[in-house]
N, C-alpha and C positions, 0 to 999 in steps of 0.2 A: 029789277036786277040788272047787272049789266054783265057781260061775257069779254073778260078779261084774258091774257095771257100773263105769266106772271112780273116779266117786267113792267107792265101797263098796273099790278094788283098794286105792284112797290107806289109807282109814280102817285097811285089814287089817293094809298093810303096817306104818302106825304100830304097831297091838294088837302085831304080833309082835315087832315090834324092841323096843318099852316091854318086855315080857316078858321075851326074853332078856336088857337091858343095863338095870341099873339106874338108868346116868348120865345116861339121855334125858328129855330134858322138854319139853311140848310147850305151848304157849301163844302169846298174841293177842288179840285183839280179839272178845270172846264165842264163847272156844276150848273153855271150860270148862264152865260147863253147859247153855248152847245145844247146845254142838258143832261151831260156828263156822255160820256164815250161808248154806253149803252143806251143812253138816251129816259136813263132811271129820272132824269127830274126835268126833264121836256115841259116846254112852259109854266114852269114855275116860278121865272124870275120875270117875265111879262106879266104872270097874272101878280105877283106878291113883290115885286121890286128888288132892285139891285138890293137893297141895305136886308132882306131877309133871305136870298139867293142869291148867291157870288161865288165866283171864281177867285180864287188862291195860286200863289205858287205854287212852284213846284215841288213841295219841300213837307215833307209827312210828316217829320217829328211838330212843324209850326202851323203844320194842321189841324195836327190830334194837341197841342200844347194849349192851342189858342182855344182851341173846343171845352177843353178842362177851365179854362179861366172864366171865359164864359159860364159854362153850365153853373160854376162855383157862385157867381155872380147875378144868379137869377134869368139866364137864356136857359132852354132846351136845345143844345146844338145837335143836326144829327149831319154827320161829316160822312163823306166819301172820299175813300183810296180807290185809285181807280181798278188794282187788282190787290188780291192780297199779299200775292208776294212782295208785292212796293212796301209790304206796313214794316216792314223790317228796321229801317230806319226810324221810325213812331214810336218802335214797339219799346223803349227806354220811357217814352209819355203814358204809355197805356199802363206799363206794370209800375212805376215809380210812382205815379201820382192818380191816374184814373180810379185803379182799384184800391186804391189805400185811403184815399183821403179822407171815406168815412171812418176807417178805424184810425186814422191817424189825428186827426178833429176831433176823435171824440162825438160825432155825430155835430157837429156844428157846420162840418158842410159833406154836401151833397155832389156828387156829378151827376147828374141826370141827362145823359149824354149816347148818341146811338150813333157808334162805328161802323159804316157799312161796307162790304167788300164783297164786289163778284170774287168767286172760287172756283178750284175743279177746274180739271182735262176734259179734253173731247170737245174742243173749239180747235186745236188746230193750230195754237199757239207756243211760243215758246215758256220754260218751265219756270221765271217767274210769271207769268199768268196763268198759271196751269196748277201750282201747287194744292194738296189738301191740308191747312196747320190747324185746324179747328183745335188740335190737341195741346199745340202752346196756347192757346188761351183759356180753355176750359182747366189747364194744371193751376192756372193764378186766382186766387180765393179773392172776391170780390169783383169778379166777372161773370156776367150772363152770357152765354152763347147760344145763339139760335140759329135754324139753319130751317127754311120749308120744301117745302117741295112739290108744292099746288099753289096757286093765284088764292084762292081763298084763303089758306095760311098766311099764307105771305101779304095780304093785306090786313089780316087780324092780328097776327104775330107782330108786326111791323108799328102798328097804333099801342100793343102792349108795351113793344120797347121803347115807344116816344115817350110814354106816360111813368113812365118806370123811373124811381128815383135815383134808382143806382147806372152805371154804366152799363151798355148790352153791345155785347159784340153780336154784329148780323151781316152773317154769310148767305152769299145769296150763290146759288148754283147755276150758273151761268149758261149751262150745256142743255139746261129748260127754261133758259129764258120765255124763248116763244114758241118751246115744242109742242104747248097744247093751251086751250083755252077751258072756263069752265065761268058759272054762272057763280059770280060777288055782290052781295049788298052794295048800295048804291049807299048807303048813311055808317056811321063807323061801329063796329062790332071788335070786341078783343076778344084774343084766344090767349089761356091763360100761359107764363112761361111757366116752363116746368110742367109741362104737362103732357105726356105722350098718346097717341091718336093709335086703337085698334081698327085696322082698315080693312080688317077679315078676321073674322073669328073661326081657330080650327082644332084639333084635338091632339095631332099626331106631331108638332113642331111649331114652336118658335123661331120667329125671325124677326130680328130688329134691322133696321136701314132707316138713310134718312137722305136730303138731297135728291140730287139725281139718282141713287141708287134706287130710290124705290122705284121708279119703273122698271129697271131692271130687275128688281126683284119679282116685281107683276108676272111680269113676263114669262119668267122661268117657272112660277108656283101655277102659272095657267098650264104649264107645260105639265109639269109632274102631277097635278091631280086628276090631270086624266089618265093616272094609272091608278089611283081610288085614294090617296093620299088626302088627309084633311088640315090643311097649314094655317097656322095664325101667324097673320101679318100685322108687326107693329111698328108705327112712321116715331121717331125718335123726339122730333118736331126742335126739341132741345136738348144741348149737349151737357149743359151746365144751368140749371141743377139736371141731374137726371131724375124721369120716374122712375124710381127701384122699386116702389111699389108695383106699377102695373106689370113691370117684366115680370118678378118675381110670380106674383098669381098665375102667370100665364104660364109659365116653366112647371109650375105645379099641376097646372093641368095639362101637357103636351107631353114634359118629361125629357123636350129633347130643345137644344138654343143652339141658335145660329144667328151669327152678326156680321153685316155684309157692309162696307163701305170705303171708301176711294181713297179715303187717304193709307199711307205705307203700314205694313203690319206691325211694325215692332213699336214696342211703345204708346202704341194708337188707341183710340177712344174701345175697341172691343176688348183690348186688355183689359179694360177697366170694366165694362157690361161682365165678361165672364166673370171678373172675381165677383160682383154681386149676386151674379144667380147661383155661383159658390158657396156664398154665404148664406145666402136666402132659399136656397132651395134643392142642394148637393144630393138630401137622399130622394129628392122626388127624380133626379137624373137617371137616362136612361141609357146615356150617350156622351162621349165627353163632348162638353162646350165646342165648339168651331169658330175660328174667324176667317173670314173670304175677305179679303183687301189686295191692296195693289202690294207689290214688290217692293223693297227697300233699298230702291234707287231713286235717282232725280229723275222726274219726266223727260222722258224722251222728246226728242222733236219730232213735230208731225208726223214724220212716214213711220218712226217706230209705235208710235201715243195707242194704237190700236192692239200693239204686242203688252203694253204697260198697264187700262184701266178693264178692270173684271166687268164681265159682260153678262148676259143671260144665260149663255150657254156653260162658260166657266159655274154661275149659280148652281144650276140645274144639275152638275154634276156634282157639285159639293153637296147639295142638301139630298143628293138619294145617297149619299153615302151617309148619312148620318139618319137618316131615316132606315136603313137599310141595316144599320150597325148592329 
């Protein structure tokens, strides 16, 4: 086994996959012999060569465009933006052609192609490197969004997206890069997409997060169950598709949902969890649904970023309110 942090999980998974498949190739924005600007593909262009690791302009839409022709062509590209607010520019390649091609082909071609972009506040940065947009990509039909939140995810989830035939948008949470380590297979394992992770099984409340939030979320549930409260915690792992299945069971046995996470309220990926525990689970409710997210404003700079993303303590106050209800 080996004891990983999770930008070390990302780098691994790439080394293995580049290893076993020769049609991967991985480039961006000083992808190549920096290693990228978190240092996600740290000798990878020493061990695998300039022609399967390289550096690109500066320039996203000819990124992500070159990646689609590619992938269409018999590569597996998996590209980095170096933040995700940068993909803005891109983001005309990603929805016109990434996700469409298989319906537009007819199924005669393929993208099999993995988008990666650090995300998320609480590095300290300004607000294009800071944004949460999980939610523009998970609304476009024929995109994967993944997002982990432990080294072990995030090097199984990351092999699922290489291997995957469709496009996979993968967000990586920045603000855990190296906040903890834990013990990875050393050989390649996939976790499946589309698949949500029960990380505490409880009686009295649901809660979904994903990213960074889950610790945050730990955090606060250690706090309140020592007032005898019994919380089931569930890691979302994936944006698009969602499990609606496992929420749903889980609502039915709790009776009460809460959905915690960083990017802006309105519009955002909990709008969308509630209306399915809506659907799937209304008379087992005990409590109306809740969403805990940030504000709907642009991240602040530094000195405010503390007043802007929800923390333990803001948690811990929402979810006895709804326990409490």
């Amino acid at each position: 086994m080996l004891v990983l942090n999770l930008i070390e999980a990302i780098t691994d998974a790439l080394d293995v996959e580049m290893g076993l498949d020769d049609s991967i190739v991985v480039f961006g924005e000083d992808v190549g012999f920096e290693g990228g600007v978190f240092r996600a593909t740290k000798g990878l262009q020493k061990k695998y060569g300039e022609k399967r690791c390289f550096d690109t302009v500066l320039a996203e839409a000819s990124i992500i465009g070159s990646g689609i022709g590619m992938a269409i062509n018999g590569l597996k590209p998996v590209v980095e933006l170096q933040f995700s607010g940068f993909m803005f520019p891109g983001y005309n390649q990603i929805v016109t052609h990434a996700a469409r091609m298989r319906n537009r082909s007819r199924g005669a071609y393929t993208v099999p192609m993995v988008i990666r972009m650090p995300y998320g506040a609480g590095v300290r940065a300004l607000e294009h490197h800071s944004e949460s947009l999980e939610v523009l990509f998970a609304h476009i039909a024929g995109l994967k969004v993944v997002i982990p939140s432990t080294p072990y995810d995030a090097k199984g989830l990351m092999i699922a997206a290489i291997r995957d035939p469709d496009p996979v948008i993968f967000l990586e949470p920045k603000r855990i890069y190296r906040a903890f380590k834990q013990e990875v297979p050393e050989d390649d394992y996939v976790i499946p997409i589309g698949k949500a992770k029960i990380l505490k099984e409880g009686n009295d409340l649901t809660v979904v997060s994903w990213g960074a939030m889950v610790r945050d979320v730990q955090n606060a549930i250690a706090i309140i169950e020592k007032e005898g409260f019994s919380i089931e915690h569930i890691d979302l792992r994936t944006i698009s598709p969602i499990d609606r299945e496992t929420i749903i069971e889980s609502v039915k046995k709790t009776g009460r949902f809460v959905v915690v996470h960083e990017a802006a309220q309105s519009f955002g990926p909990g709008a969308e969890l509630i209306t399915i525990v809506n659907e799937g689970a209304f008379l087992y409710l005990e409590a109306p649904p809740t969403r805990i997210a940030s504000p709907d404003i642009i991240v602040p700079l530094p000195k405010g970023e503390h007043h802007y993303l929800v923390n333990k303590n803001t948690i811990k106050d929402e979810l006895e309110k709804v326990l409490k209800y």
